[in-house]
Steps between C-alpha positions, in 0.01 A plus 500: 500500500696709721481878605721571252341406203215654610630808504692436166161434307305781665818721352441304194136570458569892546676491271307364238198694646709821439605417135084400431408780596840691291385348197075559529627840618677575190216331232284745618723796489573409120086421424440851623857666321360348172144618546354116545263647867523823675630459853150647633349221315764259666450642858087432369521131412733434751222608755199345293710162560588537845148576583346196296767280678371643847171412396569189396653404853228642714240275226727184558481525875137563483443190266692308745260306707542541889629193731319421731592369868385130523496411870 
């Protein structure tokens, strides 16, 4: 794959990346128009989630067990 390719699928990829996040952007706007979840009670879960996936990593990489050097 050349250079130029590359570049064409990072462009690609932005794209897509930028309609995702269009679309989830606009499902939550209309959940919140229609009354489905407040947008403080968005913001709420949203940080509930990111805080259980933190916790989840720093569990993972405490489960993992540690290499050691063999000589």
């Amino acid at each position: 794959m050349n250079t130029m390719e590359i570049i064409g699928q990072i462009a690609d990829l932005k794209d897509t990346d930028y309609k995702n996040t269009l679309a989830v952007s606009v499902l939550i706007e209309l959940l919140i128009a229609k009354g489905v979840f407040t947008r403080q009670e968005f913001a709420l879960k949203a940080r509930e989630l990111e805080q259980a996936s933190l916790a989840e990593i720093l569990l993972s990489r405490r489960a993992k067990p540690v290499k050691s050097a063999s000589r």
